[in-house]
N, C-alpha and C positions, 0 to 999 in steps of 0.2 A: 443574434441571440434574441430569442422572445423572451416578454416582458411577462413577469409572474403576476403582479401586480397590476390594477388598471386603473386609472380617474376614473369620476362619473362619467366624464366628457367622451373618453376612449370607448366606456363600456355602452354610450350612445352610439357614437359612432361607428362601433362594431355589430349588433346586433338593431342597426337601424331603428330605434327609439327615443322619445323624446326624452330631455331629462325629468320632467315629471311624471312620465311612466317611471322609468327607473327609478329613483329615489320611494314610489308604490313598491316598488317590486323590494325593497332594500327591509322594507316593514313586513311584508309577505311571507308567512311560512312555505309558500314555491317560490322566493324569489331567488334573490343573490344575498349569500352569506358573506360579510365584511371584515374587513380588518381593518384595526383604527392604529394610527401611527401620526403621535402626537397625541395632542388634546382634541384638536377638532380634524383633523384629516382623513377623511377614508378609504381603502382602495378596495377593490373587487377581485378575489383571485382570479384567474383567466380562468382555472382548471373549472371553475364553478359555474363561471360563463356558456362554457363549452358544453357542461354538461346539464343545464338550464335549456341548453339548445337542445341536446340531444332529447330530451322530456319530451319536449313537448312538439319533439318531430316524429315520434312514434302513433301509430295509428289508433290503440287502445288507449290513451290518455283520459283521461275524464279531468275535470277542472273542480277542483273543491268547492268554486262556485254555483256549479251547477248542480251539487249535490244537494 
């Protein structure tokens, strides 16, 4: 069964990132949208992960940045 939910550590792990990228990206209106569980706990949906990937594997992307 895959997991709904991811750590920081998983969501490194999977899309090869360091945790201080990610935790960037967690503040980032392109980034990862979270869910908090507990008071200080947060987890990352995978579905948002995935589709985070799919963004920014597409050819026409532009980066807010660079606007």
């Amino acid at each position: 069964m895959e997991k709904l939910l991811l750590t920081i550590q998983e969501v490194c792990e999977l899309v090869h990132l360091g945790r201080s990228t990610v935790y960037k990206l967690l503040d980032n209106p392109d980034g990862f949208p979270t869910v908090r569980v507990g008071r200080r706990a947060v987890r990352i949906p995978l579905a948002s992960v995935k589709q985070w990937v799919e963004k920014f594997q597409q050819p026409n992307y532009v980066s807010t940045d660079e606007v």
